[in-house]
N, C-alpha and C positions, 0 to 999 in steps of 0.2 A: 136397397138395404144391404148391408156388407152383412157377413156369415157371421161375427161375433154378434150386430143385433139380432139375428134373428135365432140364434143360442137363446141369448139370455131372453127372450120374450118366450120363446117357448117353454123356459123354465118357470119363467111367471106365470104364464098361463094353465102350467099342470100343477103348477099352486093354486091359483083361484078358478079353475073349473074341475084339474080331477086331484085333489088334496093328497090323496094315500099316494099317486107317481109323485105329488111335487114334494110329499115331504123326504119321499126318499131321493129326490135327485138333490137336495138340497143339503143331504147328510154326505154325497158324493162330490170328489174334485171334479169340475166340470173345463176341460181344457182346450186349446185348439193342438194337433198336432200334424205337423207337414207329413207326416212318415206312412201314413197311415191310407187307405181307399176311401174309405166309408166312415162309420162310428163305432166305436169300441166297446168293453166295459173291462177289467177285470177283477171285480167285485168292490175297489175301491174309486177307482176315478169312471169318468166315461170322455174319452178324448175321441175329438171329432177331427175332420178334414174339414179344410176352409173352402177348396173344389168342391166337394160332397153337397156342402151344404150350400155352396153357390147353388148349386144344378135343383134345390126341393123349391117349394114353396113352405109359408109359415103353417099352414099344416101340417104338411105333410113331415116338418121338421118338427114339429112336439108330437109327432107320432114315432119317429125313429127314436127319439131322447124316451118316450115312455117305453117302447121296445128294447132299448138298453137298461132302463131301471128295472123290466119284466126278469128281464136274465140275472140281474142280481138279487131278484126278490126269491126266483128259482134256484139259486147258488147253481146253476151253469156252472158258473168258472172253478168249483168246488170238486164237478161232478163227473167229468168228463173219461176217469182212469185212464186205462190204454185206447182209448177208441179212437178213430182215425176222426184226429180234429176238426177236418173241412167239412164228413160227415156230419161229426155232431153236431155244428152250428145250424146244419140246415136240417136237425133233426129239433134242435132245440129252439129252431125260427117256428117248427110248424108247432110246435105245444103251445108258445106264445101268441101268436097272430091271431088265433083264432081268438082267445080274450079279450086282446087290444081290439078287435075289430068291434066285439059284441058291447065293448064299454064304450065307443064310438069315435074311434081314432080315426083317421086320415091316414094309412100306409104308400112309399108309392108304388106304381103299377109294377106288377110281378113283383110282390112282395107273397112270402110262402106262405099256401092256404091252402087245404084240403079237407071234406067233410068227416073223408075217414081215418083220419087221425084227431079227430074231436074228445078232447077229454082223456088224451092217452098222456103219460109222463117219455119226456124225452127220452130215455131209455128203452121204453117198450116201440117210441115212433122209430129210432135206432134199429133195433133189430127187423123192424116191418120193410125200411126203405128198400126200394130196386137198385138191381147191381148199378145201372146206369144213371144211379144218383147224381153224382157229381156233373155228370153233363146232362143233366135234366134239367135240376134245380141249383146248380151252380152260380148260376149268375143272379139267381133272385135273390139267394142268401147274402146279395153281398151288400144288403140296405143298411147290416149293422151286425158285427161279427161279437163272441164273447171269445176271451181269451184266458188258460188257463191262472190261477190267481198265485202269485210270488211275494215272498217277504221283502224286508226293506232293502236285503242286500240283492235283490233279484233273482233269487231263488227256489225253486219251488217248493212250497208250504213243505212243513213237518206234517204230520197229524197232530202234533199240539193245537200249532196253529191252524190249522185248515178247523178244529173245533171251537178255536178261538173265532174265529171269523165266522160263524155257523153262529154262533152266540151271540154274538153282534148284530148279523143281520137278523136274527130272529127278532130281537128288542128293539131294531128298526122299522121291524115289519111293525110289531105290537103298536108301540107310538103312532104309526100314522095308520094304522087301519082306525085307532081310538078316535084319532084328529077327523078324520073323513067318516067315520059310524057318524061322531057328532053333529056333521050337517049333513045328514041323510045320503053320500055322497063313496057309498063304497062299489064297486063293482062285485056282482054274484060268483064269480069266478074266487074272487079275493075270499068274499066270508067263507067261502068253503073249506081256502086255502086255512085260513086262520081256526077256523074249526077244528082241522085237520091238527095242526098244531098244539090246540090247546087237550084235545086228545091224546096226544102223545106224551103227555108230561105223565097221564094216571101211571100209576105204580103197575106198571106190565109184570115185574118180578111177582106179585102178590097176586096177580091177577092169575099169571101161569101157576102158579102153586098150588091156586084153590083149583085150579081147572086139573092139574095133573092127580094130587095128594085129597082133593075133598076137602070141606070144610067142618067135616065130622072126626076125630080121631077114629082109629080102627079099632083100637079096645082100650080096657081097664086091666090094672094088674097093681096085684096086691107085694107081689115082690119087691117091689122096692115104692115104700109108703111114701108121700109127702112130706120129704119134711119139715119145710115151710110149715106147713099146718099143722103138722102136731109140736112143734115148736111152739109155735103164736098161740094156740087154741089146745093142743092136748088132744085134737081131732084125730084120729086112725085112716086118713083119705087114699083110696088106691091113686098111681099115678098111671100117666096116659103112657099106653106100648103102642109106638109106631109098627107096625107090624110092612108096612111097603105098598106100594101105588101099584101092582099089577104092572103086566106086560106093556112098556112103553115105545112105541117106534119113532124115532125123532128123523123127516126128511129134509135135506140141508141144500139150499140152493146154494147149487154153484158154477151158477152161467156165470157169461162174462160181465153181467150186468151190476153180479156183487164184488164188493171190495174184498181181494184176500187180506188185505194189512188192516183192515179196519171192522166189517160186518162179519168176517167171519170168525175171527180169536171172540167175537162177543156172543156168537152164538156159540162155539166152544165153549167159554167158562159158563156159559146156562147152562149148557149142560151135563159138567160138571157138578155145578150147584145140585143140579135136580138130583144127579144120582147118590149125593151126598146127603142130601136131607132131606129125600123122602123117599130113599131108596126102592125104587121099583123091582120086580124080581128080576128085570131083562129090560136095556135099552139097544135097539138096533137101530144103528145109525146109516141111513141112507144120503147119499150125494147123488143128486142129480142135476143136468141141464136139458137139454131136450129128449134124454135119456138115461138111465140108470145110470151110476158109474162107477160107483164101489157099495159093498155091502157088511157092513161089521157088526156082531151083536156082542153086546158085552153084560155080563151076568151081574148079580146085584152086589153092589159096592164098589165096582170094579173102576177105574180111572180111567176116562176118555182122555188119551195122549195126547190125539191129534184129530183134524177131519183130513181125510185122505180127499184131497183132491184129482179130479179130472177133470176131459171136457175141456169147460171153459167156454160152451157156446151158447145159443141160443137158450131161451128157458120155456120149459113142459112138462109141466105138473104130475099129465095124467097117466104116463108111460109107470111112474115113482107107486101110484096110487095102484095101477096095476098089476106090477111086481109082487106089493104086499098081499094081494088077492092069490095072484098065480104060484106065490112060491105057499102058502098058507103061512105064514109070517103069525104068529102069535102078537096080539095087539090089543088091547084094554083102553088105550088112550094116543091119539097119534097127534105131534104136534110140527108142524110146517114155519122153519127160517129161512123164511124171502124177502126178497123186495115188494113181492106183490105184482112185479112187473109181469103177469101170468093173463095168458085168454083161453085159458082152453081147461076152464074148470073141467071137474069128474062128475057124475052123477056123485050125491052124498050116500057115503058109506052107512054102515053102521053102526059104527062106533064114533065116539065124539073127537072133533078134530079142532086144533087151535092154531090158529095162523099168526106168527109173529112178523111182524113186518118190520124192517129195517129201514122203510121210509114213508116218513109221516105224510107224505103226499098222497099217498095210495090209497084206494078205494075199499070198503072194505070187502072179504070177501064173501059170494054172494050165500053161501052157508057155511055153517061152522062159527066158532069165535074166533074174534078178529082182534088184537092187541098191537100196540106200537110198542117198539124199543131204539132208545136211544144208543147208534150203535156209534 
């Protein structure tokens, strides 16, 4: 059987056995190209080699095609920032394979699988890997590469567009997780994912506001009357005095793991917002990656300029959590912008803590409240 048949049969066959892969490979250009080792994706085609796919069987080749739709379902090619690409793939082989396997794929041998990267987001398996990664697991990663995603002039995305394409695959995912719910036919891995998602849309802004501000105003005051209502009615109604949210500590990830051009200007204007509209007496803004890295408090009203960045490495929550103890940090309400990409929770504090996450993938956290932002 020549390598274009046994393409397109694998593409059928993840149409009529696993629906949610075929309906996403069917949304992709699927190509043969000579240039290439293995099979590709970068978020819009998935181009294969005609050698590559000589060398599988028809299994093992609708197992590599679903391995390529895995990485666009993941936006890989979306996700990758500065990190050292050959890395990532084989950071982003081991979040995937372990899915494919358990939805009952065919991989071939020495395809990347490890217990204890089970359930971790490519990013967190990134910073876990050994120095000697690349010649460890280098050669297994090479069943099926992702490569960064480029507009039409071959370029690499804006963030217009890299949201554009975040928007799109999302509405790809929707349609075929619905097409495959419909014949009983989703993998467990996926509903979570899609769970995941459809959590992310609640109104985070609203959610953090009752969690920072209360859902009670702080008082009444006669000073300045409704005038609505004695307008409409003649009513004398006092109106609501925001009087301020207490002491607020906001800690700001800023490993390598988050985006400075994109997650963090979005956890800046929150916080902004916050200090404009529910005026806290004091927000102390901390940066950390696996440890402290700068420390600012700015009094009530005051305009967050900037987040001062450092670091830039690894991510550790509990060094951030500890400072506010050790230095006695005044604090009423403490709220956490991350990725989530974290394993080394704190015991919980005393005060109530809300975790913003930056990516709708992520778990939530295992105390405290958990919100998604669309960053």
């Amino acid at each position: 059987m020549d390598a274009q048949m046994k393409v397109s049969r694998a593409v059928t066959r993840l149409v009529v056995k696993h629906p949610f892969f075929g309906s996403l490979a069917l949304s992709l250009r699927v190509a043969p190209d000579t240039t290439i080792p293995t099979m590709c994706t970068d978020g819009k085609s998935i181009l294969w080699s005609p050698d590559f796919v000589d060398g599988m069987d028809q299994e093992e080749t609708v197992g590599v095609m679903a391995h390529e739709v895995m990485h666009v379902t993941m936006k890989h090619n979306l996700r990758r920032g500065d990190r050292d690409p050959e890395l990532w793939n084989i950071a982003c082989d081991f979040a995937i394979n372990e899915i494919l396997i358990e939805a009952g794929f065919i991989l071939p041998k020495g395809g990347l699988y490890d217990e204890q990267y089970k359930g971790l987001m490519a990013e967190a398996i990134f910073d876990r890997l050994p120095e000697d990664a690349k010649e460890r697991f280098g050669q297994a990663a090479s069943v099926g590469q992702v490569v960064d995603a480029t507009n039409d002039m071959g370029n690499p995305v804006s963030q217009a567009e890299a949201k554009q394409m975040e928007a799109d695959v999302d509405s790809k995912i929707m349609m075929a997780a619905t097409g495959a719910k419909a014949v009983g036919n989703l993998p467990t891995a996926i509903k979570e994912m899609i769970e995941r998602m459809k959590r992310s849309q609640v109104d985070w802004r609203d959610k953090m506001r009752r969690f920072v501000g209360g859902d009670q105003p702080d008082d009444y005051s006669m000073r300045k009357p409704q005038r609505k209502m004695y307008h409409m009615s003649g009513i004398v109604a006092p109106s609501i005095e925001k009087l301020g949210a207490g002491h607020l500590v906001a800690l700001i990830d800023s490993s390598g793991s988050v985006s400075s051009s994109r997650e963090l200007p979005s956890f800046l204007g929150e916080m902004n917002a916050i200090s404009q509209d529910l005026k806290p007496k004091s927000i102390t803004v901390i940066t950390f990656d696996a440890r402290v890295q700068t420390v600012r408090r700015y009094e009530q009203g005051e305009e967050i300029d900037t987040i001062e960045l450092g670091g830039r490495g690894g991510t550790m929550v509990s060094p951030a959590f500890q400072y506010v103890e050790d230095k006695g940090i005044e604090v009423d309400n403490l709220v956490v912008f991350t990725d989530l990409c974290i394993h080394d929770f704190p015991d919980k504090p005393d005060y109530p803590v809300l975790w913003v996450s930056s990516w709708d993938q992520a778990s939530p956290a295992p105390w405290g409240e958990t919100t998604y932002i669309q960053a």
